[in-house]
N, C-alpha and C positions, 0 to 999 in steps of 0.2 A: 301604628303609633310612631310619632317623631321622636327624634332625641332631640333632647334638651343642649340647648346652645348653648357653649362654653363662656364662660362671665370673669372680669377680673375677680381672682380671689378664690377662683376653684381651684383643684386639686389634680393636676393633669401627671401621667408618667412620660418622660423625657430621658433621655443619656446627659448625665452631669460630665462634662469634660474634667472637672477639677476629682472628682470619689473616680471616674472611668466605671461608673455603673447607672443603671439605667435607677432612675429612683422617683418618689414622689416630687413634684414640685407643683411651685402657686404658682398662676397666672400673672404676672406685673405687669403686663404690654399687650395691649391688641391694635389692630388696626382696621373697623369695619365688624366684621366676625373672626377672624384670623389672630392667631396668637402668634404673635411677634419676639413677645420675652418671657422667661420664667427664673424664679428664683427654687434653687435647692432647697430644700424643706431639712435637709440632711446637713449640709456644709455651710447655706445660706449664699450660697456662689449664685450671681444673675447672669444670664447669656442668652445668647437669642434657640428659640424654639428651635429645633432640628428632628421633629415628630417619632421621636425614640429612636431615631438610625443611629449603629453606630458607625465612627468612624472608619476611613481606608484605615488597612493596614499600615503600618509604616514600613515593616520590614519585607512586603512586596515593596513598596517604591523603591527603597534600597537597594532590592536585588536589579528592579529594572534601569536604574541608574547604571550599577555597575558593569552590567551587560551593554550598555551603550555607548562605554567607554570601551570595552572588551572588543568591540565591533571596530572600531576607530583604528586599536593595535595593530598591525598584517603580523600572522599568527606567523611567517615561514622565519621571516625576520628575528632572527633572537639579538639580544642585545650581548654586545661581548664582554665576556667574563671579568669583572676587575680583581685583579690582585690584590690579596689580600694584605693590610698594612702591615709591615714588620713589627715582631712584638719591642717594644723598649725595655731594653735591659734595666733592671731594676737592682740594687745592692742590699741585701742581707739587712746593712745597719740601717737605709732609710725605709724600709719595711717596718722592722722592728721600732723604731722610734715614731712611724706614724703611729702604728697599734699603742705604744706606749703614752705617747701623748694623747690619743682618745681615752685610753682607760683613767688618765690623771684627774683629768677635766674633773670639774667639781662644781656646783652652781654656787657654792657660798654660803649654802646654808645647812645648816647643823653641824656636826663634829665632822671634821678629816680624814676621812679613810685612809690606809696604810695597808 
């Protein structure tokens, strides 16, 4: 027995990129016998057929990204140490009046805190 050829308007399962689940969807688009587009039956999102695969990873690509840059560095080569910035001596009273001045603030509306 054949199966029966897919028609705009059947019910095919696909991976929705928008839900990231593989879900029912309709037929929108063919070309020939081939289905071209479907729309999410779930979210209503249209995009082209991708016969239920799901996507790469993204976080392999990332890692092999990173690793080709890694490759690029010469590992023996360290980069020299910067010293670190001297702290800025700060005064007791502009401390103190920053924090005071955050606590004051008030937007305007309702009674005045004290």
């Amino acid at each position: 027995m054949e199966p029966r050829r897919v028609r705009l308007g059947d019910v095919v399962d696909d991976y929705c990129s928008r839900c990231r689940l593989i879900m029912n969807h309709g037929v929108v688009g063919m070309v020939g016998d081939e289905v071209k587009k479907v729309r999410c039956n779930t979210c209503l999102w249209e995009h082209q057929f991708r016969h239920g695969q799901l996507p790469a990873s993204r976080k392999k690509a990332r890692s092999k990204l990173f690793e080709e840059v890694l490759k690029g560095i010469p590992g023996s080569a360290e980069p020299p140490a910067a010293e670190p910035p001297a702290p800025q001596p700060q005064s007791a009273h502009r401390r103190l009046y920053t924090i005071h001045r955050a606590i004051g603030k008030t937007s305007g509306k309702g009674p005045k805190k004290t």
